[in-house]
C-alpha positions in Angstrom: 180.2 313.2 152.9 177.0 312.9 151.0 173.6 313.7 152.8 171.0 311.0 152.4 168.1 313.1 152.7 169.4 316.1 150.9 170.5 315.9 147.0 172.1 318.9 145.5 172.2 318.0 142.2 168.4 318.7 142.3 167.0 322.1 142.1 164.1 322.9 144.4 161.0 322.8 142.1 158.4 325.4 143.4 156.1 324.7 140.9 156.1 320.7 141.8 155.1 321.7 145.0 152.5 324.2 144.5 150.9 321.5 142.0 151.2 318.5 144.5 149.6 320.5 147.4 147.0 322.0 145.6 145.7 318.8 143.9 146.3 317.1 147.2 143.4 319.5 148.9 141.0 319.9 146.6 141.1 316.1 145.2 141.6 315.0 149.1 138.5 317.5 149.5 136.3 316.2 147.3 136.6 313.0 147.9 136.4 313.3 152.0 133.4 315.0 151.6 131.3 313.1 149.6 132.4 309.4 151.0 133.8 310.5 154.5 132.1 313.2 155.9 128.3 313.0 154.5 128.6 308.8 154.9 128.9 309.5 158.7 126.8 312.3 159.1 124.2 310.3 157.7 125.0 306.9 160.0 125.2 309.2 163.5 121.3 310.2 162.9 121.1 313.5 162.3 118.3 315.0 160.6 118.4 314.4 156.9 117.6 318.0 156.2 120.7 319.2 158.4 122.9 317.0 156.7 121.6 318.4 153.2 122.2 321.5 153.5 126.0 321.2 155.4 126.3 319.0 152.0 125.1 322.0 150.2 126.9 324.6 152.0 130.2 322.8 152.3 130.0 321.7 148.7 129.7 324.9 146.8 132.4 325.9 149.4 134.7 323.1 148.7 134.1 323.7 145.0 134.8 327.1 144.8 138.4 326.1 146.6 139.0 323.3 143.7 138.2 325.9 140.8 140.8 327.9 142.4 143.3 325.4 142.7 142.7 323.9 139.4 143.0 327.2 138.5 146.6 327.3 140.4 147.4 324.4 138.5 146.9 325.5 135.6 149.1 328.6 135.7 151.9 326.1 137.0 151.1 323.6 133.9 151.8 327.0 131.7 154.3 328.2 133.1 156.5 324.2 133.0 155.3 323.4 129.7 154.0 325.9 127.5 149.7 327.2 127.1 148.9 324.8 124.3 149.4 322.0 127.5 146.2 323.2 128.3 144.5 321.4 125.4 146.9 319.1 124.0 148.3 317.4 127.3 146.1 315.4 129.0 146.5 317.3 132.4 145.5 320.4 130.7 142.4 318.8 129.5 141.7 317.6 133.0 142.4 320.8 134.4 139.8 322.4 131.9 137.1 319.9 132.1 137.6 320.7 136.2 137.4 323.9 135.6 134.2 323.6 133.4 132.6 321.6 135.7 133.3 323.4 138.9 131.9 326.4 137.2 128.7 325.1 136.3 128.3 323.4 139.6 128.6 327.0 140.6 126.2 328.5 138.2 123.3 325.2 138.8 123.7 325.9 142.7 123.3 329.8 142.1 120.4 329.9 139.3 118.6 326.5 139.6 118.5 324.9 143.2 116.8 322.5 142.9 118.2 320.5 139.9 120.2 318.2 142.8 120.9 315.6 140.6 122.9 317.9 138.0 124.7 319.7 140.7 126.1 316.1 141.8 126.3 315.1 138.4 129.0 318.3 138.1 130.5 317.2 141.2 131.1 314.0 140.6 133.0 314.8 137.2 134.8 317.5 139.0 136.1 314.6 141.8 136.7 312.2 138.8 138.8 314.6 136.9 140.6 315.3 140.2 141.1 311.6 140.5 142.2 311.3 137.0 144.8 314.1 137.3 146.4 312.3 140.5 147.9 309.6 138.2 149.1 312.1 135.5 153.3 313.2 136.1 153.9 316.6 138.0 154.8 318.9 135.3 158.5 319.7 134.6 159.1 315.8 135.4 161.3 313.3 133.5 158.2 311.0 132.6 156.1 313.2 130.5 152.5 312.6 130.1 150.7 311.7 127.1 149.3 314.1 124.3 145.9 314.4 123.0 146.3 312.9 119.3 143.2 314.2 116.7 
């Protein structure tokens, strides 16, 4: 008899899982943040300079943990498909443009502190490639995802 739950005509994928968990915390992370957490903070009345800088704490934080699971993702992309996926798949290219802008979130928050405006503006194109790469196949699925065309 046949499990339901349990198929073993399917190898176990570690790679699918590695790339589903990692883009599930630092997407999921992002995105909490910024709507979730700093929308609340804001309506319960704390002081607006305590909530800036747990925003600025928490987001170089969270940031640094998306560069390294981009990062993670993008050895598993590699390792599925092959290291031109980085640039002619699209996941590769969002992985890249995640890692670009996580890192100069990093360096703006390090070397000019006060330019706010392009630190979220890195931010927000980190979350939006994170959001972008959520629609994109696992690697190593049937459905494969689209190449970049010149």
């Amino acid at each position: 008899m046949k499990s339901v739950t349990f198929n073993k005509g399917r190898p176990f994928r570690v790679g699918a899982i590695i790339w589903q968990v990692a883009q599930t915390l630092w997407v999921g992370g992002l995105v909490l943040l910024h709507l979730a957490m700093l929308t609340v903070l804001d309506q319960t009345g704390l002081a607006p300079l305590l909530i800036d800088e747990v925003a600025s704490l928490s987001g170089a934080l969270l940031v640094g943990f998306a560069a390294f699971c981009a990062s993670l993702q993008m050895m598993v992309l590699v390792q599925a498909e092959r290291l031109s996926s980085l640039w002619l798949d699209v996941r590769g290219q969002l992985l890249v443009i995640a890692a670009l802008a996580a890192a100069s979130h990093y360096a703006l928050y390090r070397w000019l502190p006060d330019a706010l405006r392009w630190q979220l503006l890195s931010y927000l194109v980190l979350a939006l490639s994170g959001l972008l790469l959520v629609i994109q196949p696992v690697p190593g699925e049937s459905a494969g995802a689209r190449e970049a065309r010149p």
